[in-house]
N, C-alpha and C positions, 0 to 999 in steps of 0.2 A: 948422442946415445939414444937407442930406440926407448920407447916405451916400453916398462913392464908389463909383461900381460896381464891380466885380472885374472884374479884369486880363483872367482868359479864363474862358468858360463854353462847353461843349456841351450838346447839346441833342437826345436823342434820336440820339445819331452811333451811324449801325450800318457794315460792310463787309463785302461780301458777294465770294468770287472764285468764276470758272464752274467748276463740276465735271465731270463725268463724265454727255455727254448732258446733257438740261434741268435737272439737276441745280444746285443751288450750295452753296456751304462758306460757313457765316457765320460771322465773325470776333468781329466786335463786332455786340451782339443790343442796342442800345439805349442806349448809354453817356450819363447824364447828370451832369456834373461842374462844377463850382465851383470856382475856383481865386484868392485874394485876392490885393493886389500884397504882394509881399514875403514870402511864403508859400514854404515848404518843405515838397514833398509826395515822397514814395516809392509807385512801383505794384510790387508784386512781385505773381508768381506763375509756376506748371509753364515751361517749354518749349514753346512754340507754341499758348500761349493769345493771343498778339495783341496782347503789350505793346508791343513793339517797332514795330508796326502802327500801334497808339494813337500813340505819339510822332509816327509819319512825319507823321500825321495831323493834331496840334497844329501842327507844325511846318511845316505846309503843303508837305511832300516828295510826300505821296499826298492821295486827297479821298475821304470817307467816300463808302459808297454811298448815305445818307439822312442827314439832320439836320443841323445847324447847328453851324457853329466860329465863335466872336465872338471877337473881342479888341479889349480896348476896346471895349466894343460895336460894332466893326465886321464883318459879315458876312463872311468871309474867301473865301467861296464867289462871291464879288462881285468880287473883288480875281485878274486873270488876268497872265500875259505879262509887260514889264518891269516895271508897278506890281508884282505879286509878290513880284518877286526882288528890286526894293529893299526892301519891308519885311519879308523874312526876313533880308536883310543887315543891315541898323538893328534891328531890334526882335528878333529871336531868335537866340541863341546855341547852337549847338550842340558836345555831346563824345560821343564813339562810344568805344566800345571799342577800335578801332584808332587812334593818334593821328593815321595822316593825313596827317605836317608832310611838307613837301619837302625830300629827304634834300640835295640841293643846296644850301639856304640855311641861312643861321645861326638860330638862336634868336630874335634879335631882328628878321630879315624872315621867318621864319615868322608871325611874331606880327601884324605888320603888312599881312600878305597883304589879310584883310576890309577894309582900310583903303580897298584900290585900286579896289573897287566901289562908294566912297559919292561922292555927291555935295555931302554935307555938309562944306560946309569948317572949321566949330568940331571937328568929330567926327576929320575929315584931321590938320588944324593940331594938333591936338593929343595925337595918337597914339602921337610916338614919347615924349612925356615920360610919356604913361599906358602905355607896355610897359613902360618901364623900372621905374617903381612899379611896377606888378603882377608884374614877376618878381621885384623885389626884396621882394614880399610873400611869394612862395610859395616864397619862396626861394632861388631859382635868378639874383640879381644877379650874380652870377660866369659867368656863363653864357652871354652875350650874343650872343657871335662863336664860342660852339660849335654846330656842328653837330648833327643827330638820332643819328648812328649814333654820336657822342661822349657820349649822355647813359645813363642806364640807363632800362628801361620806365620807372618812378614819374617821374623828371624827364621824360618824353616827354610825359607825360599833365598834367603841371604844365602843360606850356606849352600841349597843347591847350585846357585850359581859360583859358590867358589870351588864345588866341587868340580864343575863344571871347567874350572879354569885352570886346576890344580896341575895339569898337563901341557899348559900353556898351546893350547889348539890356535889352529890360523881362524877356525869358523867357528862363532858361536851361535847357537839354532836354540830358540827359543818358542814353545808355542804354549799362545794362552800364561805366560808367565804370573801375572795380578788375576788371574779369570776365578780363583778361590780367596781373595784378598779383599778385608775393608776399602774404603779409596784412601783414607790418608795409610794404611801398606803399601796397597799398588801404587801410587803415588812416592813412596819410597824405594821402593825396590826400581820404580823405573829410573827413577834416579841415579842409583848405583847401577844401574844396567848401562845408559848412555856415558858416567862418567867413564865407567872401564872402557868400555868402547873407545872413548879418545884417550885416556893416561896409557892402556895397555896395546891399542890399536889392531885389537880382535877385530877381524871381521863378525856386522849383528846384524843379524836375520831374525827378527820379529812375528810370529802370527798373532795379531791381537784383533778384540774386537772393542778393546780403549781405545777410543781416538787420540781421548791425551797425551796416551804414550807412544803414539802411532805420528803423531802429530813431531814430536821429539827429536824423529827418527832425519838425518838426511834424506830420504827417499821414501816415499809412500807411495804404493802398488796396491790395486783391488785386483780380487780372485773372482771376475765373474762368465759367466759361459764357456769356462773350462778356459779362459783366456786371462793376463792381466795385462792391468793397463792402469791410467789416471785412474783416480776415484772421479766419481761425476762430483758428490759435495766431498769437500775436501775439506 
């Protein structure tokens, strides 16, 4: 039986922004990357090397200036308007560093928000029995009908990431997740980030500038000279 292909590949992705007169700033000078399904990778590197760029980029928020983004082998460069934004809704999962949730609704209709743009009715239908697992995974089953500004950061970012998951995406994209967190939060949340990662076998795409949790990761990649590669200390 051949091998599956992997989940997402680039392919020569560069980003270039206009500078100063005919000038430009390149971002990313050639990125080519492999990513398998169920794979836990970490990019770390400086401050305004363009990790955060790389993400928007996977995650189809921005579009390289050159090269190829596949998932599934599907040219994602192909894929415009509302086919897009259903398959960022379905297939990829994102957690930002700010959590984002709507200070208005509870725990359990933050979670459920990604719900109200599928049109998948197994994925609908079965949503609210899959928040209430997933909070009752990451902890926060007590928590349902509380509010955002009732929680502390670390439970804030709990439930991003289940909101995150609520749709059951093949990619989870993560950037700076703990980068507003104590360390025994971030310390926790990476925890339930790796675990899921192996019990639910999300693909996790990391930008961190924790090594701990970078460290955690199957795979560690630095972002530097528009290039990644090994870290030099690892």
């Amino acid at each position: 039986m051949a091998p599956a292909d992997p989940l997402l590949r680039l392919i020569n992705v560069t980003k270039r922004y206009a500078g100063v007169g005919d000038a430009s700033v390149s971002v990313l000078a050639g990125i080519d990357l492999t990513v398998e399904r169920g794979e836990s990778l970490a990019i770390v590197g400086p401050s305004g090397s363009g990790k955060s760029t790389l993400l928007n980029i996977i995650g189809t928020l921005d579009t390289p200036s050159s090269g190829t983004v596949e998932l599934e082998g599907q040219d994602l460069s192909r894929v415009r308007g509302a086919a897009l934004a259903a398959l960022r809704n379905r297939r990829i999962g994102f957690v930002f560093q700010a959590h984002y949730l709507l200070p208005q609704c509870t725990v359990f209709e933050n979670v459920l928000v990604p719900t109200l743009a599928t049109n998948n009715e197994v994925i609908r239908d079965g949503a609210p029995d899959r928040a209430r697992r997933l909070l009752e995974r990451v902890g926060l089953g007590q928590r349902l009908k509380h509010r955002p500004g009732q929680l502390s950061g670390g439970e804030r970012q709990r439930v991003a990431v289940v909101r995150a998951l609520i749709n059951e995406p093949q990619l989870l994209l993560a950037d700076e997740p703990t980068g507003a967190l104590d360390r025994v939060s971030a310390d926790q949340l990476g925890r339930v980030l790796l675990d899921l990662n192996r019990e639910t076998r999300v693909t996790l795409i990391v930008v961190t500038h924790a090594l701990s949790l970078a460290r955690g990761m199957e795979r560690l990649l630095e972002l530097r000279d528009g290039r990644l590669d090994r870290p030099r200390d690892p």
